[in-house]
Structures are given as C-alpha cells and as structure tokens.
Short mmCIF file of the C-alpha atoms (twelve columns), coordinates in Angstrom:
data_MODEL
# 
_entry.id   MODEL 
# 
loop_
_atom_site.group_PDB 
_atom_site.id 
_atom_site.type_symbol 
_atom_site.label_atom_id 
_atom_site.label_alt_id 
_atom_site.label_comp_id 
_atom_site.label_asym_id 
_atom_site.label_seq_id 
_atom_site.Cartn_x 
_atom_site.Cartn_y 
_atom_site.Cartn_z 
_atom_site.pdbx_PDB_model_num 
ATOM 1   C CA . UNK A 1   7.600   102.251 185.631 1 
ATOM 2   C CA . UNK A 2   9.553   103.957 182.375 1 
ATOM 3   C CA . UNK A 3   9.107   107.073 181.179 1 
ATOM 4   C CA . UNK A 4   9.221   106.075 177.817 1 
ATOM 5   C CA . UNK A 5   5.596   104.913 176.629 1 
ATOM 6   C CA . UNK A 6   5.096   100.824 177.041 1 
ATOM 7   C CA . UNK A 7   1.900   99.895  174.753 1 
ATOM 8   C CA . UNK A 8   3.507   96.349  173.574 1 
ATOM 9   C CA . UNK A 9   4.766   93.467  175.020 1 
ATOM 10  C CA . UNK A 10  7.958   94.328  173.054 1 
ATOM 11  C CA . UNK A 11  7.988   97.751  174.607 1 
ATOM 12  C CA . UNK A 12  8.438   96.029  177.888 1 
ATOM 13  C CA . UNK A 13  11.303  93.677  176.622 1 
ATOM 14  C CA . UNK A 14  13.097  96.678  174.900 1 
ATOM 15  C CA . UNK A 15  13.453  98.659  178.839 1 
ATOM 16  C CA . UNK A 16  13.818  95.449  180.744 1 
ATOM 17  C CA . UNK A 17  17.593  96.108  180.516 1 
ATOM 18  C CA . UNK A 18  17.387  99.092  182.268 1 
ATOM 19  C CA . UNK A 19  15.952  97.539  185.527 1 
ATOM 20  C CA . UNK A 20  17.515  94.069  186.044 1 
ATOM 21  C CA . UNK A 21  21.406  93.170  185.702 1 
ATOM 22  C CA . UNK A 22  22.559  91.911  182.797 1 
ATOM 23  C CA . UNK A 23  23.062  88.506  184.398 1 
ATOM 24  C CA . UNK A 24  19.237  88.793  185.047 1 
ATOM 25  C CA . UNK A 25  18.557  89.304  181.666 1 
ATOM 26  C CA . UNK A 26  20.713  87.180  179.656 1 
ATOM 27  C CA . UNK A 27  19.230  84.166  181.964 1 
ATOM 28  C CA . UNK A 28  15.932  85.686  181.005 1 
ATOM 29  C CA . UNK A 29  16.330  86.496  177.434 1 
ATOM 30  C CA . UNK A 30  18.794  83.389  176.543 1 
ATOM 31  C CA . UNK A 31  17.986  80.080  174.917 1 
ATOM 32  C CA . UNK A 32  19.547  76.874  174.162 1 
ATOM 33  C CA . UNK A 33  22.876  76.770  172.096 1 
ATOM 34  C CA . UNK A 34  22.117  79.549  168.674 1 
ATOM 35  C CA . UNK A 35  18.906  80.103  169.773 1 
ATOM 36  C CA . UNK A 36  17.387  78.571  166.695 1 
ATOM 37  C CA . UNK A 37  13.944  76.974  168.369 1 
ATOM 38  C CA . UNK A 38  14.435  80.231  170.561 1 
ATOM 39  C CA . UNK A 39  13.473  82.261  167.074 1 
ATOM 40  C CA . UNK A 40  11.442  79.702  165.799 1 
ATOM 41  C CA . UNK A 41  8.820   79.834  168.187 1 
ATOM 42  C CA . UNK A 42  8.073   83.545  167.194 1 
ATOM 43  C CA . UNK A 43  8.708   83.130  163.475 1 
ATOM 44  C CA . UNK A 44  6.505   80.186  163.376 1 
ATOM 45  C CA . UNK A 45  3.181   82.529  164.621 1 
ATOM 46  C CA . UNK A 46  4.212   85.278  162.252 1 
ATOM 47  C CA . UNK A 47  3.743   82.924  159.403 1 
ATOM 48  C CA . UNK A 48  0.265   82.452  160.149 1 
ATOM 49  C CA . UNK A 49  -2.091  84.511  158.801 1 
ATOM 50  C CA . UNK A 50  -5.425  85.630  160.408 1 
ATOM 51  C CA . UNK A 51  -8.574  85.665  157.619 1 
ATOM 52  C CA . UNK A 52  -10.922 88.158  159.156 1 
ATOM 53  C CA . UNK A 53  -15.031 88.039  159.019 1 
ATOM 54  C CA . UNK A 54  -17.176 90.410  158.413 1 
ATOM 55  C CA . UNK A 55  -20.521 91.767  159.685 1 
ATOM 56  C CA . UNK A 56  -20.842 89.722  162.942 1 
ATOM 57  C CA . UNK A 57  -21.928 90.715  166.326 1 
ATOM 58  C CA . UNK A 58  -18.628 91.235  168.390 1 
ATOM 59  C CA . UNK A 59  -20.136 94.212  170.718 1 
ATOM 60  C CA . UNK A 60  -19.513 92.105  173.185 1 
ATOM 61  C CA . UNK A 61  -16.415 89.163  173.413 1 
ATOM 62  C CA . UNK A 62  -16.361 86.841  176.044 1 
ATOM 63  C CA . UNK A 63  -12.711 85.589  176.658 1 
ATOM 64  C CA . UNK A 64  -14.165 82.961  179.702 1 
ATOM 65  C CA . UNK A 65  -12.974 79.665  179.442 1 
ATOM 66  C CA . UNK A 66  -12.653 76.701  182.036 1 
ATOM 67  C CA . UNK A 67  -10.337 74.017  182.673 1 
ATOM 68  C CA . UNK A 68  -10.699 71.249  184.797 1 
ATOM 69  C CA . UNK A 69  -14.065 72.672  186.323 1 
ATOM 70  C CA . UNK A 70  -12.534 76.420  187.202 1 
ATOM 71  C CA . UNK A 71  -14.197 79.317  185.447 1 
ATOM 72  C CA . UNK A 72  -11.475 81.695  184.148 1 
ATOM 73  C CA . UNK A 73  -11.359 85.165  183.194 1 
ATOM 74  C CA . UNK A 74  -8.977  84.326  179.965 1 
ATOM 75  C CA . UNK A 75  -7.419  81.497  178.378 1 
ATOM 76  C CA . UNK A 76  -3.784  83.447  178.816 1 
ATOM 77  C CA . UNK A 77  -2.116  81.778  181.635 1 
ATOM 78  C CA . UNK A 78  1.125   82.632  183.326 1 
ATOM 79  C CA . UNK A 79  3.765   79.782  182.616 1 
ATOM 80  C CA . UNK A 80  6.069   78.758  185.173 1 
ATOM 81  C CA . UNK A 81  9.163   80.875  185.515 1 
ATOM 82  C CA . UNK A 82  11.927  80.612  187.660 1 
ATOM 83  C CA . UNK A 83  14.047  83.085  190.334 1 
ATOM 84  C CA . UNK A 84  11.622  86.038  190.134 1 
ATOM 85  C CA . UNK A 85  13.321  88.276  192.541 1 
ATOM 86  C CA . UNK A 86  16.060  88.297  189.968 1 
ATOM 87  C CA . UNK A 87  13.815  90.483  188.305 1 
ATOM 88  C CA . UNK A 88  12.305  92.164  191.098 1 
ATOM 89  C CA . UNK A 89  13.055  92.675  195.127 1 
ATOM 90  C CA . UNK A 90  9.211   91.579  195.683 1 
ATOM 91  C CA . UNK A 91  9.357   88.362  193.521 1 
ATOM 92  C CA . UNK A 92  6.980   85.955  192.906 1 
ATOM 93  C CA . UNK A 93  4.264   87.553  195.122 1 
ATOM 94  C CA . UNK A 94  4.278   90.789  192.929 1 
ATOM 95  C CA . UNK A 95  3.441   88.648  190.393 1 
ATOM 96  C CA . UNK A 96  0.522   87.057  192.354 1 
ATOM 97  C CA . UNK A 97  -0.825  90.151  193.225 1 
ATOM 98  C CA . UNK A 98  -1.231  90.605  189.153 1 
ATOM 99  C CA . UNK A 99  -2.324  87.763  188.648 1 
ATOM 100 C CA . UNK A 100 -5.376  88.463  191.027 1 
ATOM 101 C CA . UNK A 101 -6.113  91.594  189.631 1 
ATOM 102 C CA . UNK A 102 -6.192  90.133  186.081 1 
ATOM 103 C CA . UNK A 103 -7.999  87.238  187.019 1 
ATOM 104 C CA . UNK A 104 -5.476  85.405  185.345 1 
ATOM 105 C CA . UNK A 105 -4.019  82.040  186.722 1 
ATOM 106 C CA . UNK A 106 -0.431  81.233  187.424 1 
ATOM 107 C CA . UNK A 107 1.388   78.418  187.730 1 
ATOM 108 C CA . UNK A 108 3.845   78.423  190.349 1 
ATOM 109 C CA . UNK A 109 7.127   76.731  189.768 1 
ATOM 110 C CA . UNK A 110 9.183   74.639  191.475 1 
ATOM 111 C CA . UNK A 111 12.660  77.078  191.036 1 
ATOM 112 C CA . UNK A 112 10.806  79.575  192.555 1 
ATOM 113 C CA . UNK A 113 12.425  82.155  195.025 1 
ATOM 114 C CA . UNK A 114 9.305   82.406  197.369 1 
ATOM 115 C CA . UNK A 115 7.982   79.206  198.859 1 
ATOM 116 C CA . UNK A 116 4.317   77.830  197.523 1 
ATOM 117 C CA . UNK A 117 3.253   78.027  200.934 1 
ATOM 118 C CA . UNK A 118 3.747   81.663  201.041 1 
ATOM 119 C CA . UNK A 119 2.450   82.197  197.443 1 
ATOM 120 C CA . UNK A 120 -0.787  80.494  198.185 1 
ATOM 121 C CA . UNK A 121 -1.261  82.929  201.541 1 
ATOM 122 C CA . UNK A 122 -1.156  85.674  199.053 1 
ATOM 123 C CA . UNK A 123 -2.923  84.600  196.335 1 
ATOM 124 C CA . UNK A 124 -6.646  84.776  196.185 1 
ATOM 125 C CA . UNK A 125 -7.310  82.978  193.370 1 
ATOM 126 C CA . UNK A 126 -6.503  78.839  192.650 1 
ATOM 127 C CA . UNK A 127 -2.684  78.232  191.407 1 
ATOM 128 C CA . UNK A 128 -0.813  75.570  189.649 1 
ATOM 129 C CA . UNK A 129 2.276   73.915  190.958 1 
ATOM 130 C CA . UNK A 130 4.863   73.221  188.362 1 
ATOM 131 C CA . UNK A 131 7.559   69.923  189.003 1 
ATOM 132 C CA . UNK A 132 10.560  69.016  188.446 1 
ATOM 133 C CA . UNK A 133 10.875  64.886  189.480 1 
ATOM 134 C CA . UNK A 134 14.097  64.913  191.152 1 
ATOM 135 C CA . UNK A 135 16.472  61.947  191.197 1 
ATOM 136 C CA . UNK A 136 15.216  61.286  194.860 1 
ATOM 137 C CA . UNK A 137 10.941  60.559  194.571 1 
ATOM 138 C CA . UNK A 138 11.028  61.076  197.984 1 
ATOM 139 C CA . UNK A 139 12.339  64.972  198.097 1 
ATOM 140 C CA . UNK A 140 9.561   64.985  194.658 1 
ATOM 141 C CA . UNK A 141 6.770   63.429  196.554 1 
ATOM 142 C CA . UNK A 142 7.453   66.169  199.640 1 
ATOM 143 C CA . UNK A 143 6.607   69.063  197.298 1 
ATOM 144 C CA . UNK A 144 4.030   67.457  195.331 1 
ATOM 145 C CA . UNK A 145 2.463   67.814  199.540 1 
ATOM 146 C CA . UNK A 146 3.484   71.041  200.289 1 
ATOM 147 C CA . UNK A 147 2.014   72.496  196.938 1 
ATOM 148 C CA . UNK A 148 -1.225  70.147  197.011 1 
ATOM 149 C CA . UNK A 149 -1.573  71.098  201.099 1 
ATOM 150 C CA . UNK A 150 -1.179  75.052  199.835 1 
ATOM 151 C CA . UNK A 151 -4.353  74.193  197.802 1 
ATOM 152 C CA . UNK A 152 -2.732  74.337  194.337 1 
ATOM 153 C CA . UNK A 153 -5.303  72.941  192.015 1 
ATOM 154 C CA . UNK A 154 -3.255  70.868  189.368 1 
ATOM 155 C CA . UNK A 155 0.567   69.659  188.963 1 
ATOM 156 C CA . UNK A 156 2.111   70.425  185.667 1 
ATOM 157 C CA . UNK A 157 4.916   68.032  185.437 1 
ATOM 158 C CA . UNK A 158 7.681   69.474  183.248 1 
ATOM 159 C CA . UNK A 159 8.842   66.404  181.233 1 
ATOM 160 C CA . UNK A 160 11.132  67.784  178.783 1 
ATOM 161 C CA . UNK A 161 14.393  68.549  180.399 1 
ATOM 162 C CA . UNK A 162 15.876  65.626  181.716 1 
ATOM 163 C CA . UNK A 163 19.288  66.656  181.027 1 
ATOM 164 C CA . UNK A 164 20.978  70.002  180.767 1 
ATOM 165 C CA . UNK A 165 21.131  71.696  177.713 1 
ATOM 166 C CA . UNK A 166 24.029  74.076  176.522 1 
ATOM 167 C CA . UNK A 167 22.867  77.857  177.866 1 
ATOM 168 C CA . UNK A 168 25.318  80.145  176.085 1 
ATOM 169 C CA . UNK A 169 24.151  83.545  176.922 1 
ATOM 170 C CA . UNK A 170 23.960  82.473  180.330 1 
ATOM 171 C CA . UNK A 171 27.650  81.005  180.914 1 
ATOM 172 C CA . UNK A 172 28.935  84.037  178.684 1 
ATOM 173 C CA . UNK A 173 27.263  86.162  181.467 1 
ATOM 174 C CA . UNK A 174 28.543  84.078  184.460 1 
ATOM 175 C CA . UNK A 175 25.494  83.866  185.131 1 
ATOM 176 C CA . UNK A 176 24.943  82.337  188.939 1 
ATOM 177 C CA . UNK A 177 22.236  83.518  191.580 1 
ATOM 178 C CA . UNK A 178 22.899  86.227  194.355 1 
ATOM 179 C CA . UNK A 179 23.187  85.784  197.717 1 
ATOM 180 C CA . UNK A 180 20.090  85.276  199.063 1 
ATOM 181 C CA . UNK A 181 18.215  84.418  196.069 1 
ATOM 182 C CA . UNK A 182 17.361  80.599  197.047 1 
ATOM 183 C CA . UNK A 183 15.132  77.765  195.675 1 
ATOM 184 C CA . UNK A 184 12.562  78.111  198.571 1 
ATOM 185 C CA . UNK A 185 10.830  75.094  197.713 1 
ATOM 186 C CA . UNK A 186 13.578  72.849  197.420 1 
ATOM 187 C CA . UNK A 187 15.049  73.986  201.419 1 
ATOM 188 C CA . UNK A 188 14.409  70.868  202.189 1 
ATOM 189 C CA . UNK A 189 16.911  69.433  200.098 1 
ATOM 190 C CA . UNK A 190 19.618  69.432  202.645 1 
ATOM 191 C CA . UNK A 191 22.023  71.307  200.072 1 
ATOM 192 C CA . UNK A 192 23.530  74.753  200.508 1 
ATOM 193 C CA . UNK A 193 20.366  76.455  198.302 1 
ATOM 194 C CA . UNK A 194 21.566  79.889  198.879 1 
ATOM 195 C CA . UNK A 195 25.239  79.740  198.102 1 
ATOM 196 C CA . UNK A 196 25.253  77.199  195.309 1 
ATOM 197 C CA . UNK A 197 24.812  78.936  191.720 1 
ATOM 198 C CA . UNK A 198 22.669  77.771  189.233 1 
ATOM 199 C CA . UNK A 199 25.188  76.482  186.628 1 
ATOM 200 C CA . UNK A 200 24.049  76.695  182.991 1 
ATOM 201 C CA . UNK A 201 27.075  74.201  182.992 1 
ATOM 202 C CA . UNK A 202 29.395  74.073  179.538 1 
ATOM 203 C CA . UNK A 203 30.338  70.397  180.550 1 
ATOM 204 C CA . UNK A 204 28.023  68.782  183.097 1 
ATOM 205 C CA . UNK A 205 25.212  66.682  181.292 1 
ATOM 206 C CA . UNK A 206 23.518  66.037  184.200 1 
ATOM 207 C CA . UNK A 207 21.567  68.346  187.007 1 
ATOM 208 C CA . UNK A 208 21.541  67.105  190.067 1 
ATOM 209 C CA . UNK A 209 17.786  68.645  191.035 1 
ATOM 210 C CA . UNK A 210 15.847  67.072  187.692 1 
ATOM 211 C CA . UNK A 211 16.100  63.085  187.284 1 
ATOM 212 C CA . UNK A 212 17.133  61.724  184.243 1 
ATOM 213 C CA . UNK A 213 16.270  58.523  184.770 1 
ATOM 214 C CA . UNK A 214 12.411  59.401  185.350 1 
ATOM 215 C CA . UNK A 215 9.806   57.032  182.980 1 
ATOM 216 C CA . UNK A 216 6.524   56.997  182.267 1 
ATOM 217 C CA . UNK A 217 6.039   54.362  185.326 1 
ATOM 218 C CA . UNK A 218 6.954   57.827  187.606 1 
ATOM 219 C CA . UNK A 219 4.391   59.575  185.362 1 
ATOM 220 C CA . UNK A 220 1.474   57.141  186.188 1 
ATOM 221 C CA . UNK A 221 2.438   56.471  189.776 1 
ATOM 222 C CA . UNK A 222 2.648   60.233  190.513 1 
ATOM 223 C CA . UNK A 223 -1.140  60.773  188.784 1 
ATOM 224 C CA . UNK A 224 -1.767  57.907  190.778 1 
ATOM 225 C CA . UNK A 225 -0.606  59.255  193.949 1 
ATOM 226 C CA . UNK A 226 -3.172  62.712  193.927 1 
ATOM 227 C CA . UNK A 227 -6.230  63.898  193.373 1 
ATOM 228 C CA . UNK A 228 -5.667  67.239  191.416 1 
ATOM 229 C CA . UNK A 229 -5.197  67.017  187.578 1 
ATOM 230 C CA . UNK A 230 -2.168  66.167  186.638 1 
ATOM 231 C CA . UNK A 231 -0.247  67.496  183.340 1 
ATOM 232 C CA . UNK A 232 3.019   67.188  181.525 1 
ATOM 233 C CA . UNK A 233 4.823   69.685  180.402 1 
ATOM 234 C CA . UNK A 234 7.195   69.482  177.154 1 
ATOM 235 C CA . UNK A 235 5.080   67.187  174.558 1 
ATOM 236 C CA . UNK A 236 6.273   67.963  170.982 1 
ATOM 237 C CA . UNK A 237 5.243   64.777  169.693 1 
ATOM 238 C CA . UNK A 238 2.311   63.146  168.768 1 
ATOM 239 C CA . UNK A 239 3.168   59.349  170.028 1 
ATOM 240 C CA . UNK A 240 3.956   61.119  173.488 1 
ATOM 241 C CA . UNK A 241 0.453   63.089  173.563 1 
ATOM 242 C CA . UNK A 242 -1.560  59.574  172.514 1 
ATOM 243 C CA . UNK A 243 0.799   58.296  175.578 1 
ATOM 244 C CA . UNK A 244 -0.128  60.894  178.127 1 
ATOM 245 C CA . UNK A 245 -3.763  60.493  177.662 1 
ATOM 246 C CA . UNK A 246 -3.304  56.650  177.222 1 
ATOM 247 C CA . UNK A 247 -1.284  56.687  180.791 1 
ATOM 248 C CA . UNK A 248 -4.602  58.944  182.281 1 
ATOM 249 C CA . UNK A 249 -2.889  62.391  182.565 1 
ATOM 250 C CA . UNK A 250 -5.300  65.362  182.522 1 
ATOM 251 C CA . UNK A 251 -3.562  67.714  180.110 1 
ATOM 252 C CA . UNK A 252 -0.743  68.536  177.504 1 
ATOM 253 C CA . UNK A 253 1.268   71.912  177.137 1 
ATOM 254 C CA . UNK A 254 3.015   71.773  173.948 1 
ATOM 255 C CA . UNK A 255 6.080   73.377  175.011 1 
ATOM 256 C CA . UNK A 256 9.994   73.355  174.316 1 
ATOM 257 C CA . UNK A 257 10.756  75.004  177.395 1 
ATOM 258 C CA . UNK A 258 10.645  78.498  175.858 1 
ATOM 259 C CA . UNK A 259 13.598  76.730  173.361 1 
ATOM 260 C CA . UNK A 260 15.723  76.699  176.511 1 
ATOM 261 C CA . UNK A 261 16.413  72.740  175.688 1 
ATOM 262 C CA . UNK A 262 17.445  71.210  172.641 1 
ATOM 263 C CA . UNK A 263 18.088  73.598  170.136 1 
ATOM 264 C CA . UNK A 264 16.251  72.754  166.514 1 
ATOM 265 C CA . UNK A 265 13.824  71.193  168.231 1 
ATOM 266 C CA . UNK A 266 10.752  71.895  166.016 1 
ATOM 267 C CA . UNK A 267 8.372   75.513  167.391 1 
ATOM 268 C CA . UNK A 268 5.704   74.944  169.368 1 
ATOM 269 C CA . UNK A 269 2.831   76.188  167.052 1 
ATOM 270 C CA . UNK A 270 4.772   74.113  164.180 1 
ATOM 271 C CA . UNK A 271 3.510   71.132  165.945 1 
ATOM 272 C CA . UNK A 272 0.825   71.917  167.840 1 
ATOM 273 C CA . UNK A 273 -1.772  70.531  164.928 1 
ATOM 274 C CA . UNK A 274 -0.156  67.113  164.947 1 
ATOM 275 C CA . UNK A 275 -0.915  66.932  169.259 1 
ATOM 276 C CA . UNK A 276 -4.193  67.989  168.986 1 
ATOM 277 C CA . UNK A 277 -4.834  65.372  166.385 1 
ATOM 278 C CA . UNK A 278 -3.408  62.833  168.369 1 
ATOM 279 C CA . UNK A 279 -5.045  63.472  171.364 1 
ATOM 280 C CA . UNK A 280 -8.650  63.901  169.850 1 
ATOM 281 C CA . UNK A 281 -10.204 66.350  172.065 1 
ATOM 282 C CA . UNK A 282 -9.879  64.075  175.143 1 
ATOM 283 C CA . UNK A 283 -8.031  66.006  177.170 1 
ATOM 284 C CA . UNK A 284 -6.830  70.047  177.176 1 
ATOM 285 C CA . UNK A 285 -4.088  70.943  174.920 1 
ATOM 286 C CA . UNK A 286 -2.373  74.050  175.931 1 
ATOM 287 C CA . UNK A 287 0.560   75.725  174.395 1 
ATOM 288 C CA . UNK A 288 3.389   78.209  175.030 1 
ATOM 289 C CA . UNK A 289 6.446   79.454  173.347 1 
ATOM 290 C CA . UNK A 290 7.041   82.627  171.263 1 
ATOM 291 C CA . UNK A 291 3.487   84.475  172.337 1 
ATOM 292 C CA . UNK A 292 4.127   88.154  172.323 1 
ATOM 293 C CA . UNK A 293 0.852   89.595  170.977 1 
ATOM 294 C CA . UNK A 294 -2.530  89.436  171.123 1 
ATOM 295 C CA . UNK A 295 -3.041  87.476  167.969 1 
ATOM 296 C CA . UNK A 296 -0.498  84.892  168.931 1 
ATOM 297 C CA . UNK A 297 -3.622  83.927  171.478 1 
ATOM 298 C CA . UNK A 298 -6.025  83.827  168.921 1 
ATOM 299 C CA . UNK A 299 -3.564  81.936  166.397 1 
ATOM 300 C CA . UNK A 300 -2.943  79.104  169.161 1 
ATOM 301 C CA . UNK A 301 -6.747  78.975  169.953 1 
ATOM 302 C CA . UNK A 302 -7.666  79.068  166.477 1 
ATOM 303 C CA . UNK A 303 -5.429  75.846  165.684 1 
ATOM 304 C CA . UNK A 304 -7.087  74.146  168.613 1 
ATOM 305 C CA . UNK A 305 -5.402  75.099  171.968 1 
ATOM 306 C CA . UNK A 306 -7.280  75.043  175.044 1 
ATOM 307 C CA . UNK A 307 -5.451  78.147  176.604 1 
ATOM 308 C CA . UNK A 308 -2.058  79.422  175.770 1 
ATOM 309 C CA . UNK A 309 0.835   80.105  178.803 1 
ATOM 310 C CA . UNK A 310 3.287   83.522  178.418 1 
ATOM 311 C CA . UNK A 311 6.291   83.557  180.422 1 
ATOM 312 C CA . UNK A 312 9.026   85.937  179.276 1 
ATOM 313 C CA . UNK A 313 6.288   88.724  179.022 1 
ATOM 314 C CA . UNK A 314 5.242   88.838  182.133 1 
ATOM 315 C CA . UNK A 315 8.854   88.487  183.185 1 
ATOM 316 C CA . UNK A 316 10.068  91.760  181.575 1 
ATOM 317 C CA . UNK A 317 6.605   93.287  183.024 1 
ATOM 318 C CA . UNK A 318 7.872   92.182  186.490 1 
ATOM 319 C CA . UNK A 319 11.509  93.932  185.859 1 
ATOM 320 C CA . UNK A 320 10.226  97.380  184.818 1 
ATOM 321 C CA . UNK A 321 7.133   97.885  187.255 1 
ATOM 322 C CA . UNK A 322 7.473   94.637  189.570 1 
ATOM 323 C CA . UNK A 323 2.994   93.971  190.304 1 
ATOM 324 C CA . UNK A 324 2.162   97.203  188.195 1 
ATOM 325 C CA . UNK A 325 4.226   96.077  185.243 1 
ATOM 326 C CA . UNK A 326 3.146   92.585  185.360 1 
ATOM 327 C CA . UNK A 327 -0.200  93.148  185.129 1 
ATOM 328 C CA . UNK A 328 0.502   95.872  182.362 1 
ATOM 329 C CA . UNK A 329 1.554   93.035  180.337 1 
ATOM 330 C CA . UNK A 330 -1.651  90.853  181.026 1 
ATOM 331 C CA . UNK A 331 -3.738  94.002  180.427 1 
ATOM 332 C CA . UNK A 332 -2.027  94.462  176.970 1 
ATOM 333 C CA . UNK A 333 -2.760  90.684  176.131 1 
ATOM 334 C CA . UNK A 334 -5.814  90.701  177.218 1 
ATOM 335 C CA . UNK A 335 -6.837  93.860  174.944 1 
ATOM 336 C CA . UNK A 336 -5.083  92.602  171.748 1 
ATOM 337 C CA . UNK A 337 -6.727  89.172  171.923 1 
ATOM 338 C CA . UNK A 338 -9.967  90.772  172.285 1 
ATOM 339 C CA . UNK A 339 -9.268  93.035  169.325 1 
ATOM 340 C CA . UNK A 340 -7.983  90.256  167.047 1 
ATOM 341 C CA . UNK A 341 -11.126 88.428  167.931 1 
ATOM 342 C CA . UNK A 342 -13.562 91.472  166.984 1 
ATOM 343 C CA . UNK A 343 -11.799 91.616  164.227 1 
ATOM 344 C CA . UNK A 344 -12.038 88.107  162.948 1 
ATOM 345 C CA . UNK A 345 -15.462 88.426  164.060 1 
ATOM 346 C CA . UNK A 346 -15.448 85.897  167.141 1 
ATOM 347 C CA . UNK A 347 -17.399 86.658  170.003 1 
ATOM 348 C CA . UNK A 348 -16.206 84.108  172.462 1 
ATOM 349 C CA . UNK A 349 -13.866 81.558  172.379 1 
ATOM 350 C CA . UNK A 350 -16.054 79.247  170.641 1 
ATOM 351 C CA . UNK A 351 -16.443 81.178  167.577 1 
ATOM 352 C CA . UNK A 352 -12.561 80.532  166.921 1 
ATOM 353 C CA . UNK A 353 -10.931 77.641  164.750 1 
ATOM 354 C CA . UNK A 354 -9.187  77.226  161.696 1 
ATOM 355 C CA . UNK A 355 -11.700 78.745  159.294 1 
ATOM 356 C CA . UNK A 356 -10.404 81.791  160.575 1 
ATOM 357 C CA . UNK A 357 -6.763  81.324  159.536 1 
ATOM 358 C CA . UNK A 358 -5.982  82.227  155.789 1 
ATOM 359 C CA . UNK A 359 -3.525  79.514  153.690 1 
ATOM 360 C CA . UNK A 360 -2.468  80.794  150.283 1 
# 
C-alpha cells in the first residue's frame, strides 16, 4: 500500500489516483450532471450533530446486528459496486477475501467483472446479489438462478435507474472499459460483453441492460418467484416505502445511487426520517450515500437505519492495497463507529436513536 500514512477513509480517496487510471477514477469518483446530490449526501451527515452521554458503561460495545435471521459482525455493509478490476487486477474476489476477514457482508452486483458463481466459491461467508431487471425477464430471471443457486442469501433489486442519467466526469474522461474487463454475469447475454464500452452516453436515454419499462407487477412477481428476501434498492420516497412493504418486499435501502442518477434529487440521510416513518418498523431500512466516517454509521443508525452500505470507500481501499486496502477501510469504519458510540455512551446498537442527536 502507500507510503504516505492512510488513517481515514479520506486518506484512501486522496492516493487512489495514484493506483488506478484516471478513467478508473473519474467513473469512480463522478456523479450525475454538477454533482449536486453527489455533495449533498456528505453535507447532509455533516449537518447533524452527535449529543454525547456521559458516565455509562461502554467498556465493552457490541456492533452485532442481524438481518433477515443472519448474525453479523457490524451493521456496515459493502454496497454493490461495479467493474472492480478497474480498480484492481484481482477484482471482486480481493474484495471478498476482506470482506471475510472483517466479517462484513457484501453484496455482489450484477456489473460485476467476476461471475457470482466464482465469488460465492471464494467467499466464506453468505452474500447478496444485487439486480438490474433487464428489458428481457427472461435473461433477469437466469441470474436471479445463478446468484440464488451460488447460495446468495437475498436479492437487492436496484429500482432507481431506469433510464440513464447524464455522467459528465465520465464522458469527459472517455471513459469505456478495457479489454478484457467484461460483465461476467451478464455472458449470457449473447452481446459482445468484452468489446462493447460502457457508455455514460451524452444522448442515449435509454440502456439497453436495465428495463425501463419495469413496474411494480415485475416487483411482486419477482418476490414471488424466490425464496430469499427480496429488497429494492433506490426508495427516496415515502409513498414508495409504504408500497414496497404493501407489495411484501423484505427491505428498503434509501439510496440515490451514490447521486449517480438524477441530480438534485434530495440526500439520502435528508430523507431517510420520512421512510422510516412510513414504513413503521415493519421491515429493515438501510441506507447508503455520502458515509465516509465512523459517525456517519452512528448518525444513520441513530435516525433509525437498520445497517448502513459504503461503496466508494471500499472502492478506493481496493485501488491502493487491492484485499489489504479494502479491509483497511472496513477496519477504519469499524473503529470510528465504535468510538463515536463510546462516546455517545452506547454500548450496542440498541442504545442508539435520536436522543443522541443534538438540534439547536
């Protein structure tokens, strides 16, 4: 890894640079149009402030929690992120290999450069399968199987992207993938994977791998369809959280696709109050977008997430140290959100919640 000494999450963004190409990194770094929900997401957890407790018993913090019947080792979770051997020759199974050590759990994704089949064989811990529906169910349907039959334990269903959204860093960069960098779960497809770019596209509205004609009808056939939970990905609003658990899905992740989607579209922690209302404690809420710190955890817990997903972090981890860096990053996390705790005077998870957040 660098030289230079890497004790923050933005320590690991600063040298990312310096290990991946700068097509890598714009793709990486880059958000929708300005960038405005891109900032937001950050600026909205720095205008929360933390109102610490005194005097409590915090020799010993228990950051356990457990979704859908799984016991896990933290309520950080790796988001999906795509083309990982942009970042590093080793890919995605560098970053399962963290992931194990940290006891953390990721979520695979569908734009992945190493095939779920081949991420489960490494993995010894459960993952998630993140999906696209794609404008043929059938082609969808085939790796909902493949990442079900790999013994992925939940589908997160990413439901906020249905058509493309301006990328400007990326098409400033001409940004495309390399040879040999291919969607290995989407082979199937029949297309030429390896030599077609990804286009961050400056005039095409529509991608031909996500459907933009999908409804809820393909949300409630697809939970329908398989026994693992099922969650959607890209709620921002409170009717489409009272819809989701209406409709029987399993879990929400407040997300606006790291603001890589509509641009202004309101931060995730600005709205993540109005979906927990909504959805009333029936189902898990979870929550990504702008967390860089320790206390970003506890902030998102604190105002009633379930768990919280990072995705950029471990991202530049996996560009300056490939498995070592990665699980850097979740060892950093994992220490700050245990501080912030002690400091607030939580013990476990349980002890957080909005008495613990100051409003002047």
């Amino acid at each position: 890894m660098s030289e230079v000494p890497l004790l923050t999450v933005a320590d690991f963004e600063a040298a990312a640079p310096r290990f991946a190409s700068h097509r890598a990194i714009e793709f990486l770094n880059g958000g929708a149009g300005e960038g405005v929900t891109l900032r937001d997401n950050i600026r909205a957890f720095e205008q929360i402030r933390l109102w610490p407790r005194v005097l409590r018993d915090v020799s010993r913090i228990d950051l356990s929690i457990e979704l859908f019947g799984r016991k896990l080792n933290s309520p950080i979770l790796l988001a999906p992120t795509g083309y990982h051997k942009l970042f590093h020759p080793e890919g995605e199974l560098a970053v399962v290999r963290a992931a194990n050590e940290a006891g953390s759990l990721l979520v695979a994704a569908t734009f992945a450069t190493t095939s779920i089949e081949d991420m489960a064989r490494a993995s010894s811990r459960p993952l998630w399968f993140q999906l696209y529906i794609q404008p043929d169910r059938a082609s969808t349907a085939r790796v909902i199987r493949a990442a079900v039959d790999s013994g992925c334990e939940a589908i997160v269903v990413t439901v906020d992207i249905p058509v493309n959204g301006p990328r400007d860093r990326e098409l400033r960069a001409g940004f495309k993938l390399p040879e040999g960098v291919i969607r290995e779960n989407l082979r199937h497809m029949g297309v030429d994977l390896a030599g077609a770019p990804h286009r961050p596209v400056a005039t095409e509205v529509y991608n031909f791998i996500r459907a933009a004609d999908a409804t809820w009808d393909d949300i409630e056939r697809l939970r329908a369809s398989v026994k693992v939970p099922v969650l959607l990905k890209g709620i921002l609003h409170a009717d489409d959280a009272s819809e989701a658990v209406r409709r029987g899905i399993d879990g929400i992740v407040v997300s606006n696709h790291g603001g890589r989607s509509l641009d202004s579209a309101p931060a995730t922690m600005d709205v993540l109050p109005l979906i927990v209302a909504a959805v009333g404690g029936r189902i898990p809420v979870l929550i990504d977008g702008g967390v860089r710190r320790g206390i970003d955890v506890v902030k998102a817990l604190c105002l009633g997430a379930t768990a919280v997903m990072v995705g950029r972090p471990y991202c530049w981890g996996l560009c300056v140290g490939g498995e070592q860096g990665v699980a850097r990053v979740l060892q950093i996390l994992d220490v700050e959100t245990r501080m912030a705790m002690g400091l607030t005077g939580a013990s476990h998870l349980g002890g957080l919640g909005e008495q613990l957040l100051y409003n002047s």
